[in-house]
SERO-294602 format. One line per field, with one value per residue (C-alpha): residue number from 1; x, y, z. Coordinates in nm, 3 decimals. Layout:
nutor	NUM;...
u	X;...
v	Y;...
w	Z;...
This chain:
nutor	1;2;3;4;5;6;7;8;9;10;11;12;13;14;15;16;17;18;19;20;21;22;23;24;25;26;27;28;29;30;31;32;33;34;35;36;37;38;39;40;41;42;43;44;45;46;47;48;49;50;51;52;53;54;55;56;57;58;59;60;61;62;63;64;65;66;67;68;69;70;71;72;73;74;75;76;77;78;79;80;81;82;83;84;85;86;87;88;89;90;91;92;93;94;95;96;97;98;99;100;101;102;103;104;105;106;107;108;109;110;111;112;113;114;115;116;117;118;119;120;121;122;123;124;125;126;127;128;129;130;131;132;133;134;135;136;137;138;139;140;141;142;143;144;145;146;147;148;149;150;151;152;153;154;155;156;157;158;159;160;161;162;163;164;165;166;167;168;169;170;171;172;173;174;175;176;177;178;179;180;181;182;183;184;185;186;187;188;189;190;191;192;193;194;195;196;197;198;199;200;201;202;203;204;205;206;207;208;209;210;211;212;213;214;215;216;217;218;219;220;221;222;223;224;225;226;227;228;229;230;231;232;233;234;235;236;237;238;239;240;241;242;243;244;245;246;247;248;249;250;251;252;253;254;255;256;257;258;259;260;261;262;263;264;265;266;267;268;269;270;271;272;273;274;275;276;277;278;279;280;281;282;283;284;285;286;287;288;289;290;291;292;293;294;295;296;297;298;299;300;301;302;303;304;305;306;307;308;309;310;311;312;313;314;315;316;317;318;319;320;321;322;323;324;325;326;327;328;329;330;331;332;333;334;335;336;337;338;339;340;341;342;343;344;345;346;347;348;349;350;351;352;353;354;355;356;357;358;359;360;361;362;363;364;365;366;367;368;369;370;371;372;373;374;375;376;377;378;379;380;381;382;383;384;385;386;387;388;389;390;391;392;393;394;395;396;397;398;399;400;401;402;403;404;405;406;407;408;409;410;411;412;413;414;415;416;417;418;419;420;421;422;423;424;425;426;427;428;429;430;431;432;433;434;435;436;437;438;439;440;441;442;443;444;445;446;447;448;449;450;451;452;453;454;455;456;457;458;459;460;461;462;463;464;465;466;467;468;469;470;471;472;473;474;475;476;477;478;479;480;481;482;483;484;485;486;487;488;489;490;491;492;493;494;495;496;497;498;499;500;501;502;503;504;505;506;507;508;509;510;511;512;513;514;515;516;517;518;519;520;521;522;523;524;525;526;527;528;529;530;531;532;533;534;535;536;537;538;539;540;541;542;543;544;545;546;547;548;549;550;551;552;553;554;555;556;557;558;559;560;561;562;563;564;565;566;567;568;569;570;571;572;573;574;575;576;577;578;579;580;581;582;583;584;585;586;587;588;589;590;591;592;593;594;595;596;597;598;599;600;601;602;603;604;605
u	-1.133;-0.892;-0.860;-0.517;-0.299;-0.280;0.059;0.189;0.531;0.735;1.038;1.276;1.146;1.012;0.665;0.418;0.331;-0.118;-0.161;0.062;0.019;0.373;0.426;0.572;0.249;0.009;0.226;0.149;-0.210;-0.234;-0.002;-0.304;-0.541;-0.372;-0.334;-0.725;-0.788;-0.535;-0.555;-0.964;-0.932;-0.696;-0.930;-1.242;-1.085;-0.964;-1.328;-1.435;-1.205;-1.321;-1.656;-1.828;-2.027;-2.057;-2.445;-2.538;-2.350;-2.567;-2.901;-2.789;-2.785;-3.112;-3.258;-3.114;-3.301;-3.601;-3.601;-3.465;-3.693;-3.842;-3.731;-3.970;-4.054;-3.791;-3.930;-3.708;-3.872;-4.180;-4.285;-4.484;-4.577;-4.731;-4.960;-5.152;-5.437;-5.215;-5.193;-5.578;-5.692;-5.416;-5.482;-5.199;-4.834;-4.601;-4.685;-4.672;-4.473;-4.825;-4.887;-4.554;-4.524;-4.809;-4.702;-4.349;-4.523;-4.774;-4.477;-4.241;-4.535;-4.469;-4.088;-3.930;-3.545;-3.495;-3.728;-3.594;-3.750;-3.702;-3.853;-3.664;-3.687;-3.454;-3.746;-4.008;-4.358;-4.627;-4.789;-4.664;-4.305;-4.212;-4.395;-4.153;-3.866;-3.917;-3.995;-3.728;-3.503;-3.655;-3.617;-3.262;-3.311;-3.433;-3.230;-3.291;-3.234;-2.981;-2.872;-2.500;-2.370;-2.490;-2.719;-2.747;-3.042;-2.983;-3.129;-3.382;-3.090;-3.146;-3.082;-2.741;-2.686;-2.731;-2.540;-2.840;-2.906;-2.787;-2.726;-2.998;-2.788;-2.849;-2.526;-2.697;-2.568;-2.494;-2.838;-2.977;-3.047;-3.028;-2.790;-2.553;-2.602;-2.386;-2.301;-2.057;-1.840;-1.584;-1.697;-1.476;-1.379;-1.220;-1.564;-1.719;-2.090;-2.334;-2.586;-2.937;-3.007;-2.643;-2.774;-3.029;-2.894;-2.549;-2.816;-3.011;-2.706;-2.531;-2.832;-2.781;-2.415;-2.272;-1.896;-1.779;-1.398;-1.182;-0.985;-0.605;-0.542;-0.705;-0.848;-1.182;-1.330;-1.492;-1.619;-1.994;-2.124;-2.141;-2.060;-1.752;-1.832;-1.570;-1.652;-1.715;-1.412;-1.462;-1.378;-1.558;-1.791;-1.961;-1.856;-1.543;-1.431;-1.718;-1.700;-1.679;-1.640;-1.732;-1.846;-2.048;-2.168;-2.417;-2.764;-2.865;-3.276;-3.517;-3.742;-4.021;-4.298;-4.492;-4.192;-4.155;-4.451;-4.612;-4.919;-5.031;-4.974;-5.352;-5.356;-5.097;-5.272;-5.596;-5.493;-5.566;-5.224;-5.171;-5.025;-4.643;-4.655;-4.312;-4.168;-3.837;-3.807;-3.669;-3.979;-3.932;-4.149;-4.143;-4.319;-4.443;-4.605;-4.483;-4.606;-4.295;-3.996;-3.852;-3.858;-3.618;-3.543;-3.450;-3.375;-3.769;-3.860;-4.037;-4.114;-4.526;-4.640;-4.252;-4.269;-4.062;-4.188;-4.047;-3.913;-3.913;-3.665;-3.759;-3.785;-3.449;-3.343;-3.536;-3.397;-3.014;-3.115;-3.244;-2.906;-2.717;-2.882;-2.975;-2.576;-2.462;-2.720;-2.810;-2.537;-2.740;-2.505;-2.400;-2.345;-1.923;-1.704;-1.459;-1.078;-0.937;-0.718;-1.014;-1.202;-0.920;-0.929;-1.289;-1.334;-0.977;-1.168;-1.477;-1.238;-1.108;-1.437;-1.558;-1.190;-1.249;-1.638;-1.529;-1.248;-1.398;-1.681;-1.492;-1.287;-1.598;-1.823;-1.598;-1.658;-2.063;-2.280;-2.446;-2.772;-2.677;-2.774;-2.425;-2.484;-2.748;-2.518;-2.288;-2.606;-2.647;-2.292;-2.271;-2.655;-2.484;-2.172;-2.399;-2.638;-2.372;-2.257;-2.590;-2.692;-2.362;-2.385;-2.739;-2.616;-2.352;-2.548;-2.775;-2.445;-2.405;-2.131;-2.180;-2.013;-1.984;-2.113;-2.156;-1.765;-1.702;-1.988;-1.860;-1.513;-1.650;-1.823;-1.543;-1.269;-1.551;-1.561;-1.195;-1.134;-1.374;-1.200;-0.907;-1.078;-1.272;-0.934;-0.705;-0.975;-0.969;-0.606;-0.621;-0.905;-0.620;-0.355;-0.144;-0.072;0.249;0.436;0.261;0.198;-0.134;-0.297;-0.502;-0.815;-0.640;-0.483;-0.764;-0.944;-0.672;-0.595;-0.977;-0.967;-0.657;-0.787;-1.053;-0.854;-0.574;-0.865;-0.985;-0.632;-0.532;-0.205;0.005;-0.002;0.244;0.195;0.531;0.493;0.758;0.803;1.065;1.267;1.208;1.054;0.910;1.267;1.351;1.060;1.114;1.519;1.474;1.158;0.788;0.971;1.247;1.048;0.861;1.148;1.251;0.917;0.948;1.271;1.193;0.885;1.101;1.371;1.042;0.930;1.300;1.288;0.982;0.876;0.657;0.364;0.397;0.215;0.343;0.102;0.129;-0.030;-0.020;0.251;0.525;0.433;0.448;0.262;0.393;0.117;0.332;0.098;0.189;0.463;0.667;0.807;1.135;1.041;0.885;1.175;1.392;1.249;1.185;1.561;1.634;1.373;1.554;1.929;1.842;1.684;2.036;2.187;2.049;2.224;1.977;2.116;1.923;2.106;1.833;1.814;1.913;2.008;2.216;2.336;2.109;1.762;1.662;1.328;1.183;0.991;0.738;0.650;0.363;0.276;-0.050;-0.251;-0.569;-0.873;-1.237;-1.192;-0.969;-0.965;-0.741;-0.739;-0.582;-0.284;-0.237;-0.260;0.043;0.238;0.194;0.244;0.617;0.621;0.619;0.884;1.144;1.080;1.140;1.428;1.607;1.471;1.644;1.564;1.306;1.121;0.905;0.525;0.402;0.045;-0.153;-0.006;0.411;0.632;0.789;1.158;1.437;1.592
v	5.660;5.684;5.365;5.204;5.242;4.912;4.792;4.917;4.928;4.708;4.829;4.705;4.845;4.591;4.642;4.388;4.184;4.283;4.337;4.145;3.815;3.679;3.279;3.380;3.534;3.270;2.999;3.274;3.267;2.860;2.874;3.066;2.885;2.572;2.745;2.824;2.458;2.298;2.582;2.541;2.204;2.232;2.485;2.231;1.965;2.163;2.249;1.894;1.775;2.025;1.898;2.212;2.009;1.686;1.765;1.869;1.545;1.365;1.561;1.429;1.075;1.094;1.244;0.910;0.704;0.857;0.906;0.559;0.289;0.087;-0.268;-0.556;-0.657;-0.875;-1.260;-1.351;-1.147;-1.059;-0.844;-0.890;-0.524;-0.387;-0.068;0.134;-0.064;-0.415;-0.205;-0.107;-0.455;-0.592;-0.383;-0.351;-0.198;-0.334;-0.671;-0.946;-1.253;-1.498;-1.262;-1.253;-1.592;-1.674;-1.455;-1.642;-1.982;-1.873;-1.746;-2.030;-2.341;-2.214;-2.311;-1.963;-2.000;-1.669;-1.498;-1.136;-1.029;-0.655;-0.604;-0.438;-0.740;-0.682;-0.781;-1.042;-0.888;-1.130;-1.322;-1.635;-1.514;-1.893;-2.002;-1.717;-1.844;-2.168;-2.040;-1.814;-2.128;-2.352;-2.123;-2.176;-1.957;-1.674;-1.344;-1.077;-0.731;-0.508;-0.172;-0.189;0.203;0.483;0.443;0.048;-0.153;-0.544;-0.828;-1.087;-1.328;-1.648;-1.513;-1.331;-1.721;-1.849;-1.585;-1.501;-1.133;-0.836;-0.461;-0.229;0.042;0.338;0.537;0.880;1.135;1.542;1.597;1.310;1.115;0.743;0.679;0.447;0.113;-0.087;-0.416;-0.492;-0.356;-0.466;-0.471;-0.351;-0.773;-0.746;-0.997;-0.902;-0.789;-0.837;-0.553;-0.671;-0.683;-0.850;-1.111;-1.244;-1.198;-1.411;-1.679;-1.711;-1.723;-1.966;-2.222;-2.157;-2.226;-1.895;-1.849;-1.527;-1.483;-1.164;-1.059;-1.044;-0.999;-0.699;-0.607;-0.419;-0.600;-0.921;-1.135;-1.253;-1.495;-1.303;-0.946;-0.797;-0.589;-0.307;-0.073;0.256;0.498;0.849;1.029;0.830;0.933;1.249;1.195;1.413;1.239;1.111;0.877;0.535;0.315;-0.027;-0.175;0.053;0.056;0.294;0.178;0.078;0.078;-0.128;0.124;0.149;-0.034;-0.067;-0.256;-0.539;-0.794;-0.705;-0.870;-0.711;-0.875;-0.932;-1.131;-1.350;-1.414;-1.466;-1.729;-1.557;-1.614;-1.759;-2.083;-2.111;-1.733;-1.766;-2.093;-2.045;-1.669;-1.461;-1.323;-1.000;-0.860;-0.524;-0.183;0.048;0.312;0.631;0.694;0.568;0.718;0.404;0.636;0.829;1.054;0.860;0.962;0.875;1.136;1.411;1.739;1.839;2.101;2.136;1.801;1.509;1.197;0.889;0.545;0.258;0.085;-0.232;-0.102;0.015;-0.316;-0.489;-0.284;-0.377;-0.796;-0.734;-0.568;-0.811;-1.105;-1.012;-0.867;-1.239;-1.442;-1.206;-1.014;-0.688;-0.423;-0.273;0.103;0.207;0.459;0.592;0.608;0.921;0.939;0.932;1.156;1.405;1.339;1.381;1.712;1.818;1.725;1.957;2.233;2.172;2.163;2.534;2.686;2.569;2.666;3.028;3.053;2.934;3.188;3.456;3.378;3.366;3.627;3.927;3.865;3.891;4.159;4.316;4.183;3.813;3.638;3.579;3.600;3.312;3.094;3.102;2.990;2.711;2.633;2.662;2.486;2.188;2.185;2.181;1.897;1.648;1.547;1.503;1.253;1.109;1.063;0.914;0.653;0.572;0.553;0.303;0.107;0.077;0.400;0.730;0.911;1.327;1.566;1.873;1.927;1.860;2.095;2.395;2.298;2.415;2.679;2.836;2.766;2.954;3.231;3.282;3.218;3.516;3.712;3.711;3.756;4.079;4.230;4.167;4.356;4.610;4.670;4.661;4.948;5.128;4.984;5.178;4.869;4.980;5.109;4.914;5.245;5.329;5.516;5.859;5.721;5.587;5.925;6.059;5.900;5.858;6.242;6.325;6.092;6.209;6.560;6.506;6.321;6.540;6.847;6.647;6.603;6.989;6.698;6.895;6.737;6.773;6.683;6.601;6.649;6.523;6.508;6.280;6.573;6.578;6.290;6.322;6.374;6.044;5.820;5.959;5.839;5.544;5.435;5.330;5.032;5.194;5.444;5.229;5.046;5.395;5.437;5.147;5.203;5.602;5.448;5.160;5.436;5.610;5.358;5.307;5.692;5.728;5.630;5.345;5.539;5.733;5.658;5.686;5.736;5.770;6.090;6.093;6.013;6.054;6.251;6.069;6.216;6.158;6.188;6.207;6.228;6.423;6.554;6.875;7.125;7.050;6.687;6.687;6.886;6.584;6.320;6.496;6.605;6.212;6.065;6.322;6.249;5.827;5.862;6.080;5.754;5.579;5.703;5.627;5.765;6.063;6.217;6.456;6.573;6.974;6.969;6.639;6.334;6.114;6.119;6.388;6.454;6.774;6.845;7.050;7.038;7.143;7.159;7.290;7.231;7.209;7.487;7.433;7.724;7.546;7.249;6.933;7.120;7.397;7.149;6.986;7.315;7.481;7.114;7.158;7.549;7.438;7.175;7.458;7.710;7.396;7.376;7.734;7.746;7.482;7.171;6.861;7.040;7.053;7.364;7.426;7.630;7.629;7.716;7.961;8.307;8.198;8.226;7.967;7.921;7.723;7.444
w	-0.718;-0.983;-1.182;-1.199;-1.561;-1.730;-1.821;-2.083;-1.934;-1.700;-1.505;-1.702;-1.986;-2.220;-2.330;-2.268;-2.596;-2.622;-2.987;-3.192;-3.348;-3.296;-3.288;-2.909;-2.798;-2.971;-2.780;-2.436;-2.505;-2.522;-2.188;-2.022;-2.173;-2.029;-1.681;-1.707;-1.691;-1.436;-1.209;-1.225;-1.227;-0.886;-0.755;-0.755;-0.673;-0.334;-0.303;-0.362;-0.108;0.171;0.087;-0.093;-0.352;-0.127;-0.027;-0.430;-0.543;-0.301;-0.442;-0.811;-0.673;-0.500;-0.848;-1.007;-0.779;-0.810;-1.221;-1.290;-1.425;-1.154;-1.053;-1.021;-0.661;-0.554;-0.526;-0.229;-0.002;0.189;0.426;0.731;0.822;1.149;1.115;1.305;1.173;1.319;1.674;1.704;1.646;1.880;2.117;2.332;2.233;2.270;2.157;2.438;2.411;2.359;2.033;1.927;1.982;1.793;1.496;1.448;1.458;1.196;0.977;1.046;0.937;0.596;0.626;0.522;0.459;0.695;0.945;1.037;1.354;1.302;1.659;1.944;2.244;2.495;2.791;2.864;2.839;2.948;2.929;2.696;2.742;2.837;2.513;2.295;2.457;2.310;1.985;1.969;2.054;1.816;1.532;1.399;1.098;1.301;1.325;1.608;1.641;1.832;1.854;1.877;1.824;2.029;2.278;2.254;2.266;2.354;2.144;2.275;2.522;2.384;2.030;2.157;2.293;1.938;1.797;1.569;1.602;1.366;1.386;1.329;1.358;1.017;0.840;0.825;0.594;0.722;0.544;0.716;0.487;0.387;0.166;0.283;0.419;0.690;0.632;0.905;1.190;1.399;1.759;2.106;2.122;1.741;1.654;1.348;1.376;1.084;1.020;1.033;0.645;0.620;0.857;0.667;0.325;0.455;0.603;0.305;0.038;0.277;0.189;-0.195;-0.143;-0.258;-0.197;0.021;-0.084;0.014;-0.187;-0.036;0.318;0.489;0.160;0.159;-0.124;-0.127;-0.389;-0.286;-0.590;-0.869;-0.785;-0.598;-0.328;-0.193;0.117;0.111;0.138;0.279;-0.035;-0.282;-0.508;-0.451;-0.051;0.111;0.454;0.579;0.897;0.673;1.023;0.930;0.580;0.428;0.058;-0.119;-0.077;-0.488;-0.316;-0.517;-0.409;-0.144;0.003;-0.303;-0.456;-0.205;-0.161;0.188;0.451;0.737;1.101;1.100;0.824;0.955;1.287;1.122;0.880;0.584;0.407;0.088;0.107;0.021;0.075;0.290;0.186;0.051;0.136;0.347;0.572;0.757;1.066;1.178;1.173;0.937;1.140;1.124;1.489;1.621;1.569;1.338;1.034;0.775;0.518;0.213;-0.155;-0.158;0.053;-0.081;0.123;0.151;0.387;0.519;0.616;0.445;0.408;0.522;0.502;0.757;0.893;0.807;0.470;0.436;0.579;0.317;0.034;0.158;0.193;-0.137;-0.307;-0.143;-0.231;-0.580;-0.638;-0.535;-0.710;-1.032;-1.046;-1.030;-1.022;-0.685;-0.653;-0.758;-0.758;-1.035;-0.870;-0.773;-1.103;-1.333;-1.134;-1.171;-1.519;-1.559;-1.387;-1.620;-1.924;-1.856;-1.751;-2.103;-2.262;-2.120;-2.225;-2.550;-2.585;-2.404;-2.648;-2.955;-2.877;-2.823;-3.136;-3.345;-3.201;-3.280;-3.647;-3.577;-3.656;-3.399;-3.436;-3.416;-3.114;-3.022;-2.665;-2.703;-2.850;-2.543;-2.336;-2.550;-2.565;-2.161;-2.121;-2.322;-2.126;-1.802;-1.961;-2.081;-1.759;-1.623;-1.900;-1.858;-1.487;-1.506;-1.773;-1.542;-1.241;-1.465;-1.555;-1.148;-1.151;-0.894;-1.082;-0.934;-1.211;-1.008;-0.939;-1.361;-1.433;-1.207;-1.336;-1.684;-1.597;-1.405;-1.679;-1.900;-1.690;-1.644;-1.994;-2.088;-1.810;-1.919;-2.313;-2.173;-1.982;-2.267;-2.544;-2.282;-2.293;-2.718;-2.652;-2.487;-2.607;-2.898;-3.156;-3.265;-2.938;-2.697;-2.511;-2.359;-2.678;-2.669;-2.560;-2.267;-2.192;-2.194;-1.977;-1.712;-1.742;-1.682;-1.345;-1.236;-1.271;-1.046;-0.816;-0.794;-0.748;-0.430;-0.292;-0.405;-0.512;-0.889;-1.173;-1.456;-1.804;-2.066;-2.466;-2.689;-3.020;-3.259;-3.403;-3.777;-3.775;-4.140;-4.324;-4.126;-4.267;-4.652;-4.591;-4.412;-4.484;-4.283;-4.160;-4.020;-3.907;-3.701;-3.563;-3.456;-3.277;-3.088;-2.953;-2.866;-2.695;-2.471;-2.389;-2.243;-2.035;-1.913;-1.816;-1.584;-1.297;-1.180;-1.128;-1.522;-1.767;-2.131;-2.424;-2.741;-2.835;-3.214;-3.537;-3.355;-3.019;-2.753;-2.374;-2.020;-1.711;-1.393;-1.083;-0.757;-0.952;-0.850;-1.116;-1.069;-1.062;-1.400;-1.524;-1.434;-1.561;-1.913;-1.915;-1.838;-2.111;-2.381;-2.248;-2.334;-2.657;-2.765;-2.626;-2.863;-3.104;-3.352;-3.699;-3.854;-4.151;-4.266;-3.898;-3.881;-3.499;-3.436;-3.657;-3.417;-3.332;-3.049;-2.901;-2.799;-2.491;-2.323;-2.004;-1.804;-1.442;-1.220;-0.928;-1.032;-0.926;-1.002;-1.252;-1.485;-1.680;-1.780;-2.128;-2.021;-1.879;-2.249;-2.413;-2.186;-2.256;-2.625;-2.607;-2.460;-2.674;-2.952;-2.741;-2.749;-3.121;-3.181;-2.960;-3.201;-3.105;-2.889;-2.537;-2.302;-2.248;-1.896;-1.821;-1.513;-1.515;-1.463;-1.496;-1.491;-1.754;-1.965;-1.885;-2.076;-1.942
């Protein structure tokens, strides 16, 4: 297909500023530049918004878990765990109320400040079930479990009586993962229901005395000891309106089983527990069997065989009592979020940073040899603008900060690429661009001629072809002067562009010749607009004393028009445009002169 003329022209006549250096086309370029970056900048945050990076945002965060340094067990908790191992030497699934029973007492002798029964026990299974009731009764630091959202799953009665029982309910991510941990919601009566973990982390801080203070009415943040705690917004972080029902926050895990002191139900039941193992602690029962369906994907998991492996519940459970107790008594950093302003400002700033590596590039490059490994440089340039906000994003995460790095890093590699874009299209306008005129220049002729041929061959469509040439042109620069003389060029060459049509294309052919393509063009068509482009340069009424024909500057024309045949040739075109050319000069100059090709006589306009 034929490629479309750049432009050289505008309708109006005014040539577009490509290869000059002015002050007003160095403030242009910094305009675009500027316009790289904000309308980058608006075109990622629109994606980031509609959620395009929300799943690799999460990825980076799971990679910051994992690659962190690891966390020393936490000495507030431990974990009674039930295993396969637990159920073969039980024998019987699910536990009965006697075993059960017998478990809790076991754990409770030791005087634990919180026992988490992370155990769904919504029926009696006997036998001993009167001997669980009592225990369950007895046991005011015991919390139950529930599932509240969904399909629900009631808690054991007598601890719904007490009002000791907490959500086990999981926030699942679109990935399904764990990343996100629910600390509260507000149930159908307008009560307030404490997650499972929240449970037992309220119960044991409430012995050490530890203030819970919102902060202002209705407010989403709350001060617990030493660390404020704000809930989860659906647009935080590397999120993009997620369903943030409840209280959520990000889950900051300790990390997985091997992190949390652990003994096996057996154990327990035989005796063999240290003493003081639970005294002062918050214990937690529950499983750890993958055979039942009480696990999940977790920034943990890893995939083997195309199969993921998993966390427990409990474990997940364990890992939120542990942030929340160790946020309100250590301080240790819960998981936040930069506001919406700064994250604006951060993915601006790495827009900035790949204009200004594309630019600074593209500025130095061109003065390279061609054996210098300038195109390596820009991969290091762009591998360091990718890197940066990694390493800054895992120093913030270690600092307690999510902060998104994906959405800053395509910023910067998009403001790079339109930055080199718009470098690339504007070198390929100076390639065809004539410097002085602004005109397309021969090469560019000739290329768009030789398309056009082709084109116009296909379509059997004429094409016509104008010459013109500044009447003594020569006696004009030795009176005037260069300058003047190229003042003179530049106004010939905007009266051209005023002349034509929108689908022309004016080159500059040489010195002062100028060519005009006109496409689909009829004789008589071409003979009009060459009579028009000669009539407004005599407007001009640029002075020329030297001239022989007029007191002003004229041009001279030739114009030439065929249809082209397979036997012919785009050279044969320019050759019966230049042979006119030479007729108009012969006939006295300042007219336009006419050839049709092939076989016609010239003829005088």
């Amino acid at each position: 297909m034929l490629i479309a003329p750049p432009r050289f022209r505008t309708r109006t006549g005014h040539p577009e500023s490509m290869c000059s250096s002015s002050p007003v086309q160095r403030l242009w370029q910094w305009r675009a530049r500027l316009g790289a970056m904000v309308g980058t900048t608006s075109m990622i945050l629109a994606a980031t918004t509609g959620g395009l990076f929300q799943m690799l945002e999460a990825a980076m965060l799971d990679r910051y878990i994992q690659h962190r340094p690891l966390e020393a067990p936490d000495p507030r908790l431990v974990l009674i765990t039930i295993d396969d191992d637990d159920i073969g030497a039980a024998g019987e699934w699910p536990l009965s109320d006697q075993r059960l029973a017998m478990l809790l007492e076991q754990v409770r002798s030791q005087q634990p400040r919180v026992l988490g029964l992370h155990l769904y026990r919504d029926v009696p299974i006997p036998p001993g079930s009167d001997r669980l009731s009592e225990v369950l009764a007895t046991t005011p630091n015991l919390i139950g479990m529930e599932k509240y959202i969904g399909q629900s799953v009631p808690p054991p009665p007598i601890l719904q009586q007490l009002n000791q029982v907490g959500l086990a309910d999981m926030v699942v991510d679109p990935d399904g993962v764990i990343r996100r941990g629910l600390v509260s919601v507000r149930g159908n009566d307008g009560r307030i229901r404490n997650s499972f973990a929240a449970a037992l982390a309220l119960m044991y801080l409430q012995a050490e005395q530890v203030p819970i203070e919102p902060q202002g009415s209705g407010s989403s943040r709350v001060q617990l000891g030493k660390t404020l705690i704000e809930s989860l917004r659906q647009n935080d972080g590397g999120y993009a309106h997620i369903d943030d029902g409840g209280y959520q926050v990000i889950l900051n895990y300790r990390g997985t089983q091997e992190n949390f002191e652990t003994i096996s139900m057996s154990d327990v039941l035989a005796g063999e527990v240290p003493d003081d193992l639970f005294r002062d602690r918050i214990a937690m029962i529950g499983l750890v069997t993958p055979t039942f369906k009480e696990h999940y994907n977790t920034p943990y998991s890893n995939r083997v065989r195309d199969r993921y492996t998993q966390m427990s519940s409990l474990l997940i459970h364990a890992n939120l009592t542990s942030q929340l107790v160790s946020a309100a008594l250590d301080g240790r950093k819960m998981i936040r979020f930069p506001s919406p302003a700064l994250e604006w400002l951060w993915v601006l700033s790495w827009a900035g940073a790949g204009t200004l590596i594309s630019w600074y590039w593209w500025q130095t490059s061109q003065f390279r040899n061609h054996k210098s490994p300038a195109w390596g440089l820009l991969m290091v340039y762009l591998g360091g603008l990718c890197l940066i906000p990694l390493v800054i994003g895992y120093l913030a995460f270690l600092s307690g900060c999510w902060v998104p790095v994906i959405s800053p890093i395509s910023a910067g590699l998009m403001s790079s690429f339109v930055v080199s874009l718009h470098k690339v299209h504007r070198l390929q306008k100076l390639a065809t661009c004539d410097g002085l005129t602004q005109l397309a220049n021969r090469r560019y002729f000739d290329l768009y001629l030789e398309r056009l041929w082709w084109l116009s061959l296909r379509r059997q469509q004429p094409i016509s072809l104008i010459l013109c040439d500044v009447d003594y042109f020569k006696p004009y620069n030795d009176t005037y002067g260069h300058r003047q003389g190229d003042d003179c060029l530049q106004q010939i060459a905007r009266a051209l562009t005023r002349s034509v049509r929108s689908g022309d294309v004016v080159a500059r052919y040489g010195g002062e010749e100028f060519a005009i393509i006109l496409p689909d063009t009829s004789l008589k068509d071409a003979m009009t607009v060459a009579q028009r482009m000669n009539n407004t340069v005599r407007h001009l009424r640029l002075s020329h004393e030297t001239s022989v024909v007029a007191p002003y500057v004229t041009l001279s024309c030739g114009v030439a028009n065929l249809i082209p045949q397979l036997e012919n040739s785009s050279y044969e075109l320019i050759e019966g445009a230049d042979y006119a050319l030479y007729e108009a000069k012969e006939k006295g100059r300042n007219t336009c002169v006419l050839r049709q090709l092939p076989g016609q006589a010239s003829s005088e306009y």
